[in-house]
N, C-alpha and C positions, 0 to 999 in steps of 0.2 A: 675740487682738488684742494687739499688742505693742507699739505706740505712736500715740497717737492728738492731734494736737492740735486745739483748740479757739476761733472765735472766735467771743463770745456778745455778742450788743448793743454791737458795736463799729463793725460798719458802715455805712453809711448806707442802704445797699437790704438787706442779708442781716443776720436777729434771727440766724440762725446757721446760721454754717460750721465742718463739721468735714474734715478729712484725715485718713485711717488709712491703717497696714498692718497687713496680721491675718499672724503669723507662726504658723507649724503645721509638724509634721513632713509631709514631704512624702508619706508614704503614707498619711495619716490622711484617706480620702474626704468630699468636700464640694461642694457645689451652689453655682452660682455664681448672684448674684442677680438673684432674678425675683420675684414674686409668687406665693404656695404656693396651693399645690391645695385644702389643708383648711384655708387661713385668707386666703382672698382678697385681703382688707384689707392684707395684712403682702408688704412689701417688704425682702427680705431674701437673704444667701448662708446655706447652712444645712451644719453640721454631718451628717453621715449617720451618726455613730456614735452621737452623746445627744442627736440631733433639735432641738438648739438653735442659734443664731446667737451669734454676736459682735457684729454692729451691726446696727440693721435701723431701719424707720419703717414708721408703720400711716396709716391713709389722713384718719385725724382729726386728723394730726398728732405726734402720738407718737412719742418717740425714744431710741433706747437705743442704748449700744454696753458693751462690757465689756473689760477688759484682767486677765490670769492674773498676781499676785504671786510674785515669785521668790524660792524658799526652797530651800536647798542640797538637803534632802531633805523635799521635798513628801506630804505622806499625799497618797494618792490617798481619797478619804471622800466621802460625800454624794452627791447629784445633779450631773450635769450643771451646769456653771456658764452653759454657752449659753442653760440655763432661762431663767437668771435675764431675760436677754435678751426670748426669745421671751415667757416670762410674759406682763411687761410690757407690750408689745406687743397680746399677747389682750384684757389686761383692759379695764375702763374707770375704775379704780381711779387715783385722783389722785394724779402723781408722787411727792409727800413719804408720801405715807398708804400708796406701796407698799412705801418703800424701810424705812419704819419697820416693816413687817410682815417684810421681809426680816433688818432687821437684829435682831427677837426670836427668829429663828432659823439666825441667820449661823453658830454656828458648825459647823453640820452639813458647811458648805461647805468645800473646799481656800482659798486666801488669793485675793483676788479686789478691783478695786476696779469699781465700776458708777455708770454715769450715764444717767441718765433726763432724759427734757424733755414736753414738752407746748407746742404751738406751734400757735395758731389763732388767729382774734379776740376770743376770752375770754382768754385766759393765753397766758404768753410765759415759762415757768418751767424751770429747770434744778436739778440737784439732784447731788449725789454723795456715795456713800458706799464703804468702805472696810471689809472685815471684819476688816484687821489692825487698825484704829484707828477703832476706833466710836465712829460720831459723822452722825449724816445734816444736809448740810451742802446751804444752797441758796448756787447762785453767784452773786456778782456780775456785772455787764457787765468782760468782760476777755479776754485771749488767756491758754488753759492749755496746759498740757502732763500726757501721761500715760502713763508706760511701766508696766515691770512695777514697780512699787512703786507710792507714793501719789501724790496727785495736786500737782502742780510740784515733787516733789524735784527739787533741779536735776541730777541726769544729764547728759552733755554732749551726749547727742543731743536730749535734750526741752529744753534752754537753746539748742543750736544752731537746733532746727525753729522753736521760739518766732520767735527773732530775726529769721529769714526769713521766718515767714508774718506777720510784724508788718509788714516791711520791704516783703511785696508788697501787702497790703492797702492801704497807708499809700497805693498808687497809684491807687484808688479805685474801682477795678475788681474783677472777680473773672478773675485769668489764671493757668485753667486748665493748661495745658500745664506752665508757672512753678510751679504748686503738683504737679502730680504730678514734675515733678524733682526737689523738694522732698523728696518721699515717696521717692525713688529715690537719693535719697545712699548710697553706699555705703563711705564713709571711716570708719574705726574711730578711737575718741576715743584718744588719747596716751595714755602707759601713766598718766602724774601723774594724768586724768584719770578714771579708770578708777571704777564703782563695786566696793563690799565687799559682795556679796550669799551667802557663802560658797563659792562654785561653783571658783573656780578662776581663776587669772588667764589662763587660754586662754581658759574659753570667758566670761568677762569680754568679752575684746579682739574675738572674734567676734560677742559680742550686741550689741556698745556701737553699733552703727552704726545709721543707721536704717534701710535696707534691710539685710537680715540674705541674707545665701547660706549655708549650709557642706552638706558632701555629703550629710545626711538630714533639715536642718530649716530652715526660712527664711522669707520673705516668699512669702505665694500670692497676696496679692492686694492692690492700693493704693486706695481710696475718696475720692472725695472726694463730700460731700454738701452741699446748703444750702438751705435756705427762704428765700424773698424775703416783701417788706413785706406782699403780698397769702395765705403762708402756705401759700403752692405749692413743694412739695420737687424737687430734679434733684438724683440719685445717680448716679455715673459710675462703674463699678469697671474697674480691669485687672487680670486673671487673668494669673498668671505658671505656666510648666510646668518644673519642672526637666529 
């Protein structure tokens, strides 16, 4: 997942709405979201190489999505980070009490930031953590942003998404169609704009956007999710094929 924004007890009908896009290399095999075989519960797209997801919900309400930290040269180390995901998901283990078990063995991991919720008539809770910058952190009511780094560096695509999904919510509706265009910009930030994540100013200029293309890697898929006041989820995904 490569960017994902977030609005959390901001609206009046939806405790919360997320938009993503999960960027992946385009030959890396993946399932597009359904309901698994060997975990019924779990709604989710899944990974087919480390059996894990990037965003998903379990049917008690549950929610998770995850975004890969960009580091010029990445260990590849540890498990699957999609685990982290689907874990979550499996368990019934309470958002803060997971992400703390996660983070006494975060560094097994490559660089990863994760967000968990819980969203029923008991609890209405959000949570993120970060394995570059430990620290399990519950959110406030607000509109985030999260690319490959922490969560609201301002990047100009996760300031630019912000401003717009602010800007349509502010209409008092949820429109659809308006947030997956949203998800579908494909404009790369000014070069002044650009982050420093060592990689290079090319492939800087090709990730900056929020829909990401280039000839081996990019956006597969757009999400948008949300739970209303009664705590009923509607996930919407569009599959993209290069």
């Amino acid at each position: 997942m490569c960017v994902i924004f977030l609005a959390f007890k901001t609206h009046p009908e939806y405790p919360l709405i997320v938009l993503a896009n999960r960027d992946e290399f385009y030959d890396r095999p993946s399932a597009i979201a359904e309901y698994w075989d060997d975990f019924p519960g779990i709604l989710a797209g899944r990974d087919l190489v480390g059996k894990g997801t990037w965003l998903g919900i379990e049917k008690t309400g549950r929610f998770s999505a995850l975004t890969n930290y960009r580091e010029p040269n990445p260990r590849k180390m540890g498990p699957s980070r999609g685990l982290l995901v689907s874990d979550f998901l499996k368990s019934d283990i309470g958002a803060k009490r997971y992400l703390k078990q996660i983070e006494s063995k975060s560094e097994l991991y490559s660089g990863f930031s994760l967000l968990v919720g819980e969203f029923n008539s008991k609890k209405q809770d959000l949570f993120y953590f970060s394995n570059r910058r430990p620290d399990v952190k519950r959110l406030d009511p607000g509109i985030y942003g999260l690319s490959n780094h922490l969560l609201d560096t301002p990047w100009r695509k996760v300031e630019k998404g912000k401003a717009r999904f602010r800007d349509l919510l502010n209409r008092g509706r949820l429109p659809k169609e308006e947030l997956f265009e949203l998800l579908a910009d494909r404009s790369p930030a000014d070069d002044d704009q650009l982050p420093d994540t060592g990689i290079g100013y090319q492939k800087e200029k090709l990730l900056s956007s929020i829909f990401i293309e280039t000839p081996v890697y990019g956006t597969r898929c757009s999400t948008i999710l949300s739970f209303n006041k009664q705590f009923l989820a509607d996930l919407e995904e569009r599959v993209f094929v290069p």
